[in-house]
SESE-32363 format. One record per residue (C-alpha): x, z, y; residue in one letter. Coordinates in steps of 0.2 Angstrom, whole numbers, plus 5000, padded with zeros to 4 digits. Layout:
SESE-32363
  east    up  north  type
     X     Z      Y     a
...
This chain:
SESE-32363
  east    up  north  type
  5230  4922   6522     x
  5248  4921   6515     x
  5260  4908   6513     x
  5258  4899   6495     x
  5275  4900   6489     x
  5281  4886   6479     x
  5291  4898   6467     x
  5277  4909   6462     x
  5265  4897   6460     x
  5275  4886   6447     x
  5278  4902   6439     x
  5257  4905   6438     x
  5254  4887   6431     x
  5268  4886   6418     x
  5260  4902   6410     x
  5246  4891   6406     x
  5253  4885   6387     x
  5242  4870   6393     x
  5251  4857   6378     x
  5240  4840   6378     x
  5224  4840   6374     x
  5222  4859   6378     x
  5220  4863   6394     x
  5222  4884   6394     x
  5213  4885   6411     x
  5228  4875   6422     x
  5214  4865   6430     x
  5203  4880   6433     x
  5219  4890   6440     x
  5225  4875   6453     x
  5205  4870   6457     x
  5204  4893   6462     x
  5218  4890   6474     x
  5214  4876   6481     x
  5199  4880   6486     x
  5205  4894   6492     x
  5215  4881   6504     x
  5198  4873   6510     x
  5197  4860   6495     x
  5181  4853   6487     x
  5185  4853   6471     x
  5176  4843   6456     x
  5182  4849   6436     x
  5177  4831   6428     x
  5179  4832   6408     x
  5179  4815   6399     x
  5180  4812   6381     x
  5177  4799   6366     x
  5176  4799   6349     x
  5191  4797   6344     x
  5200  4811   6355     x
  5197  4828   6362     x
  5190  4832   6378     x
  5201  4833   6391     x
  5198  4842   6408     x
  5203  4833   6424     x
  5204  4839   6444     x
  5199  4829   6459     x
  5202  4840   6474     x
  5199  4835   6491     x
  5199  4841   6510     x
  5191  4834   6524     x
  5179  4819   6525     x
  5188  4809   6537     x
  5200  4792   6533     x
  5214  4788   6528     x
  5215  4798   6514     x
  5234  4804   6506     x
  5233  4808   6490     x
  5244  4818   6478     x
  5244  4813   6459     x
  5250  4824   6443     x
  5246  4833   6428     x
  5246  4850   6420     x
  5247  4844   6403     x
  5265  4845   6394     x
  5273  4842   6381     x
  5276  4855   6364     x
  5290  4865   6368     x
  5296  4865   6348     x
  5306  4877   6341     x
  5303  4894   6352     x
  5318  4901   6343     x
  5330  4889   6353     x
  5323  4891   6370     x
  5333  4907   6380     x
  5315  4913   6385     x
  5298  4910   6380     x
  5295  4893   6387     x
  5277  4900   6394     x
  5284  4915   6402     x
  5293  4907   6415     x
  5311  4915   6420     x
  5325  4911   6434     x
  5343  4912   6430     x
  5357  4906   6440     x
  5345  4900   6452     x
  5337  4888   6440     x
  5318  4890   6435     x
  5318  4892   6417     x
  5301  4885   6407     x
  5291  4868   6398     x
  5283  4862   6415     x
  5295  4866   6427     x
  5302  4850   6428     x
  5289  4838   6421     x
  5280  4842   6432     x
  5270  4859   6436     x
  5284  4865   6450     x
  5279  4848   6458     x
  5261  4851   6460     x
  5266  4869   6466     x
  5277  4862   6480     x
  5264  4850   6485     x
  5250  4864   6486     x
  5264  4874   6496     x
  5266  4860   6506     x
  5249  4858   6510     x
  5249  4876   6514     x
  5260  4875   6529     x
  5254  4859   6535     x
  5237  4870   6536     x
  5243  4881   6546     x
  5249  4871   6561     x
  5231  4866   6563     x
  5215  4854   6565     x
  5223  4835   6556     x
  5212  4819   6557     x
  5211  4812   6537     x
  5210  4818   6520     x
  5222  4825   6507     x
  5217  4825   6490     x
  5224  4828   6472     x
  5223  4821   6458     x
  5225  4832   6444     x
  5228  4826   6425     x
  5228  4834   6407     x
  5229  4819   6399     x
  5248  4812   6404     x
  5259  4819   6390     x
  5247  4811   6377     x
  5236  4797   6374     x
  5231  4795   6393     x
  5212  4790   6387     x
  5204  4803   6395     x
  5213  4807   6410     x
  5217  4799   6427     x
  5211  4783   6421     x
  5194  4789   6418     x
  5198  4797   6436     x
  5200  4782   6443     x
  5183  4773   6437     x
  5174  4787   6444     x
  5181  4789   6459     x
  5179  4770   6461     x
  5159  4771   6455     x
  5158  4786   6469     x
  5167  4773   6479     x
  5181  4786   6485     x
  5194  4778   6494     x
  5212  4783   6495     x
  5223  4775   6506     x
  5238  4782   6499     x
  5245  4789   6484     x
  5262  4800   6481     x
  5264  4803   6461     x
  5275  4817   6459     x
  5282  4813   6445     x
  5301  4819   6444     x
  5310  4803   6447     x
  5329  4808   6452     x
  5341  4807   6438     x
  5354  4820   6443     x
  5351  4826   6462     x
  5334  4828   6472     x
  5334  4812   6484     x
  5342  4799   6473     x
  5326  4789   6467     x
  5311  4784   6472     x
  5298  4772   6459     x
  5290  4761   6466     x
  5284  4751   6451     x
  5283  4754   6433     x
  5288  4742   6417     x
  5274  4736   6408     x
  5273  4745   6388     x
  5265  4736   6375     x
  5268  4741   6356     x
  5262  4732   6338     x
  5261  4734   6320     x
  5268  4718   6313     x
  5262  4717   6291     x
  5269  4703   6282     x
  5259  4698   6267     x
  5268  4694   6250     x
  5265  4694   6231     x
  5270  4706   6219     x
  5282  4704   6206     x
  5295  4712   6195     x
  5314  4711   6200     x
  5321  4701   6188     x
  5308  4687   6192     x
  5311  4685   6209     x
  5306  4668   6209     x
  5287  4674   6202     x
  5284  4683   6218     x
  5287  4683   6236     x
  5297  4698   6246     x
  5288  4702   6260     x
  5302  4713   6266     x
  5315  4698   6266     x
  5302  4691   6277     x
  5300  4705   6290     x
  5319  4707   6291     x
  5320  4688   6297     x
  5306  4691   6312     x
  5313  4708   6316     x
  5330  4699   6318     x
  5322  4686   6329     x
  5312  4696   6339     x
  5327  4708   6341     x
  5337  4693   6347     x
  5325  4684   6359     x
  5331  4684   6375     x
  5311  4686   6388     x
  5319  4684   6403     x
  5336  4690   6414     x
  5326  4703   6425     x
  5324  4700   6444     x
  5329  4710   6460     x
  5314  4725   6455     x
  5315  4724   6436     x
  5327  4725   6423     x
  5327  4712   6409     x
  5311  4715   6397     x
  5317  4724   6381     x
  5310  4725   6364     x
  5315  4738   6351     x
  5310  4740   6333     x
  5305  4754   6329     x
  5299  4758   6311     x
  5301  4747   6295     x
  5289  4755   6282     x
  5287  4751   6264     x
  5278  4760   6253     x
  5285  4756   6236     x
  5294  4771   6226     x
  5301  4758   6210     x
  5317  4751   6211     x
  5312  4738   6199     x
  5297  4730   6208     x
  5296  4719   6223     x
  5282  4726   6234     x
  5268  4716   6241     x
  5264  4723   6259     x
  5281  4726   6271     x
  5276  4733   6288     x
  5286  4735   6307     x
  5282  4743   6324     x
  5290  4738   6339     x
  5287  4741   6357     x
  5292  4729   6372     x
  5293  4736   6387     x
  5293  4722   6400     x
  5293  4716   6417     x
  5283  4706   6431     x
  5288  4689   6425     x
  5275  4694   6410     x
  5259  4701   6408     x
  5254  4710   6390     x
  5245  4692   6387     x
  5258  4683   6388     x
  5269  4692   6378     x
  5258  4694   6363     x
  5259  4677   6363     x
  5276  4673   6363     x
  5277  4689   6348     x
  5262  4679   6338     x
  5272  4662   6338     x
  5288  4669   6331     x
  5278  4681   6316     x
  5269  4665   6313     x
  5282  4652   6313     x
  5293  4661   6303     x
  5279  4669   6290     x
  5274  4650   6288     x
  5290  4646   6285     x
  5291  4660   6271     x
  5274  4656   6265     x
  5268  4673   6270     x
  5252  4678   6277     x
  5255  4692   6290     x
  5245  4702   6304     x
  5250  4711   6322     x
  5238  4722   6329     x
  5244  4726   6347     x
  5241  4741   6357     x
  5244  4738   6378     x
  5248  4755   6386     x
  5249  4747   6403     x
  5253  4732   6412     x
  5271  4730   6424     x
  5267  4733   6443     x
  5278  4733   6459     x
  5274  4741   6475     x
  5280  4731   6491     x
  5288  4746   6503     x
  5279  4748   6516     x
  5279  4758   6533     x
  5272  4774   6523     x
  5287  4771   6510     x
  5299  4769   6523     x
  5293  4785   6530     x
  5295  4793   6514     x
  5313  4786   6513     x
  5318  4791   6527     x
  5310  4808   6527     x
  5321  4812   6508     x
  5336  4805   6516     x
  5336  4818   6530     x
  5331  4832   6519     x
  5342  4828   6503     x
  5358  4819   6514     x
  5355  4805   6500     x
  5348  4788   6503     x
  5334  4787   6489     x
  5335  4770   6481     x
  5318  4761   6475     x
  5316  4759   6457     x
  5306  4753   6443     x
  5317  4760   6427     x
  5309  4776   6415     x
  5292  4777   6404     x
  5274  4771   6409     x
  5268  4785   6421     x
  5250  4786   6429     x
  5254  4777   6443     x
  5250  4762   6431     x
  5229  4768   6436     x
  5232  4775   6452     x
  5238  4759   6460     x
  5222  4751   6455     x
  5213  4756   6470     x
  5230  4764   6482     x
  5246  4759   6483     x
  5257  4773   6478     x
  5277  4779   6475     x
  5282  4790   6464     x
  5295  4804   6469     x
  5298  4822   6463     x
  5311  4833   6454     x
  5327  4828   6445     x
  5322  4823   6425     x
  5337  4828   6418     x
  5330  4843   6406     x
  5309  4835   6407     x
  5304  4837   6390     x
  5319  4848   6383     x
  5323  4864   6378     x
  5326  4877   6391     x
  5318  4866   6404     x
  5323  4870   6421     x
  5322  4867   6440     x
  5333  4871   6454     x
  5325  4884   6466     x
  5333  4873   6480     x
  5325  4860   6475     x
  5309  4868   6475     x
  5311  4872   6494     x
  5319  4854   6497     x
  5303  4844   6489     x
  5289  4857   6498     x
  5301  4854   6515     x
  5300  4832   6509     x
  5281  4833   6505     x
  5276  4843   6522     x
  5286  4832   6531     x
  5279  4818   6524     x
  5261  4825   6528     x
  5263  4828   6546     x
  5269  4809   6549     x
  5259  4803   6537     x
  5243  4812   6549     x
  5255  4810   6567     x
């Protein structure tokens, strides 16, 4: 059988326009060759009422512990206006040695070079363990139906994994600067303040909800949570939206509304901080003699990683490869690591970000063959 080449196989999967919640037969495609590779490979399709089914890949090979698992998604982002992109971003072109497509950063190039990886570690033989994939649709988006609904049923099947490598890209301008090793926690609300109709002239008949909200925004804006600590940066809230829907220039609306999202570290939990948010709405809504309501929506919690030998490995492992030391991380977004570590410690470590979710989204080809050289190596120590 022939080499899986990292190259040509990012290629294949970004011709899938698999945008979340469609899917476009990614999962399919990857579950065909990996099976190919020996894998036993279960399509698990969740959904709810309130969102579209989502198709999901748990592939594994060999029956033995530990178990080293690989974690991504096929799913990405719209690529927006076609007209800007130098090629069809689902017809995926190299120029100036850079792998032109929407996935080739984030992160379908990084599934490839783990499957190519995989590949050669095959080839030199019988290994004593597992390695496993877990396959998402359902990152990009609303993340209901995806690995976290992996991770309950690998949990009822009571699948263990030992270890878990997210392949997010994780560098921000050269391959071997980064690895995560934790993740902020993300939690965002809806903050409606409550006032009284009136006309503009006659302020004093009414009560401006929106004079109000200003007050809290201010507050919350200026609230200092914490100063961060050695693995986390200081917990951030931002404002995101003040919404009023009152067209008249001459009347003082009754209902003023803000969203916000705080994204936090582990001196909190999403308890805690809802909390802290209540008081302040409260105190000052009382103080304005405005009723008010938050609803709040937790995307995940904060969670750290303590290294360990395997992430030392790892580190060690990029630092040869890349001639950089990789530093350990928690900065960026939420990522799906926020499930995975659950049941398995993880990292996260894959391509540089710099053009994930862009136009003309690209990948170094040298990078390619640096990260499938970094996970083969990482599989045969990981197996010594």
């Amino acid at each position: 059988m022939p080499n899986i080449n990292e190259l040509t196989l990012a290629k294949e999967l970004i011709k899938f326009p698999s945008v979340t919640p469609v899917d476009a037969g990614a999962i399919g495609f990857l579950a065909k060759q990996l099976r190919k590779l020996g894998f036993d490979c279960k399509i698990l399709e969740f959904k709810d009422k309130k969102s579209k089914p989502i198709k999901n890949l748990y592939a594994r090979l060999g029956k033995k512990n530990p178990n080293l698992c690989y974690a991504g998604h096929t799913d990405v982002v719209p690529p927006g206006n076609i007209n800007d992109w130098t090629v069809d971003p689902f017809k995926p072109s190299v120029k100036k040695n850079h792998l032109i497509g929407r996935g080739a950063n984030d992160m379908k190039s990084s599934i490839a070079c783990f499957v190519s990886a995989v590949d050669k570690f095959l080839k030199k033989g019988k290994f004593n363990g597992s390695i496993s994939l877990l396959i998402t649709g359902d990152e990009e988006a609303l993340a209901i139906n995806g690995t976290k609904k992996v991770v309950d049923y690998l949990k009822k099947k009571k699948e263990k994994i030992d270890f878990c490598i997210v392949g997010e890209p994780t560098n921000p301008n050269k391959l071997g600067e980064m690895i995560k090793i934790g993740r902020r926690g993300s939690i965002s609300g809806t903050i409606t303040i409550l006032g009284s109709q009136g006309h503009v002239a006659y302020p004093h008949l009414s009560n401006n909800p929106i004079n109000t909200l200003v007050k809290i925004c201010k507050q919350l804006n200026e609230h200092k949570f914490d100063k961060g600590n050695k693995n986390f940066q200081p917990s951030n809230l931002e404002v995101t939206s003040i919404n009023v829907d009152n067209t008249a220039t001459n009347v003082i609306p009754a209902i003023a509304r803000a969203q916000f999202n705080v994204r936090f570290n582990n001196f909190h939990t999403s308890n805690s901080l809802k909390k802290k948010i209540n008081l302040i709405v409260k105190n000052l809504s009382k103080k304005n003699k405005c009723n008010f309501k938050i609803d709040f929506h937790v995307s995940g919690e904060s969670f750290l990683t303590r290294p360990n030998k395997t992430i030392y490995m790892a580190r060690n492992i990029i630092k040869k490869i890349t001639k950089i030391t990789p530093v350990f991380s928690t900065t960026g977004g939420t990522s799906d690591a926020r499930f995975i570590r659950k049941i398995a410690p993880c990292l996260e470590f894959g391509l540089v970000n710099k053009t994930m979710h862009k136009v003309d989204e690209c990948v170094s080809i040298t990078d390619l063959k640096k990260l499938t050289q970094i996970y083969k190596n990482i599989l045969e120590e990981y197996f010594k």
